[in-house]
C-alpha positions as MATLAB code, in Angstrom:
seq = 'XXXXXXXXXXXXXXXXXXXXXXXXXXXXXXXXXXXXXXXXXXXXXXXXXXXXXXXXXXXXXXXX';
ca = [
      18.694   15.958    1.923;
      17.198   18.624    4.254;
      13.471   18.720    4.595;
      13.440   22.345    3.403;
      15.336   21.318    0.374;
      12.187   18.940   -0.660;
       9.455   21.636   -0.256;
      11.426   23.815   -2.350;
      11.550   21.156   -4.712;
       7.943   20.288   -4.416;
       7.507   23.710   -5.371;
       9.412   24.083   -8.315;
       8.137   20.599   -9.528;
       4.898   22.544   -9.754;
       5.149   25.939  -10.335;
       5.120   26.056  -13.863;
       2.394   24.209  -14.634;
       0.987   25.393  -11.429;
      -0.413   21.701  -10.177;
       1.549   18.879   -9.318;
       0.173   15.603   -8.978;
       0.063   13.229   -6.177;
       2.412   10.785   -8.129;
       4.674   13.092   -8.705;
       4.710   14.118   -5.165;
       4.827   10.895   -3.783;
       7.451    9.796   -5.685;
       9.466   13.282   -5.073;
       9.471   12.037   -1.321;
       9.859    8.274   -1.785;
      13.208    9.254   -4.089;
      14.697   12.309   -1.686;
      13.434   11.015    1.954;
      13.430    7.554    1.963;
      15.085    5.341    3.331;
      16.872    7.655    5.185;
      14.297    9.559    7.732;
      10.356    8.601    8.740;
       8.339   11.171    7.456;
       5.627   12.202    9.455;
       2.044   13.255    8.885;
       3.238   16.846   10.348;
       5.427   16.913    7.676;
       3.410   16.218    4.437;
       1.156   18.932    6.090;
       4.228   21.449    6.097;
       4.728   20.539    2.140;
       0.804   20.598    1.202;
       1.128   24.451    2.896;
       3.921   25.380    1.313;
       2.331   24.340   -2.245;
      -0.980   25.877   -1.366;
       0.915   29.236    0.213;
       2.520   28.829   -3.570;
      -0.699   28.541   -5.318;
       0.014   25.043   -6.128;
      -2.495   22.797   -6.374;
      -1.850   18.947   -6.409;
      -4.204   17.181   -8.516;
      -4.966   13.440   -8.835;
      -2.545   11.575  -11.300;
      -3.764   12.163  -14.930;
      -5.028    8.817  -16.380;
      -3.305    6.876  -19.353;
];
């Protein structure tokens, strides 16, 4: 899957609850990334922004 096609997934994962947790997120990548590419620091940067451009915060993981 293209690398733009995950941000704009990370964004709709949180833009209606406007937050999306770093579970969530990490498990968005793990499932669409991995194993096929490396991702790189640069990269998580480039979806943080794009959340944060979004006002999309990402949260810790909510507890049980």
């Amino acid at each position: 899957m293209p690398r733009s096609d995950i941000v704009r997934k990370a964004v709709e994962l949180g833009r209606d609850k406007g937050f999306v947790t770093f579970g969530e997120l990490d498990q968005l990548l793990l499932n669409e990334l991995w194993p096929s590419t490396t991702t790189s620091p640069e990269y998580i940067e480039a979806v943080m922004t794009a959340l944060s451009d979004e006002g999309i915060n990402v949260v810790e993981d909510e507890g049980p």
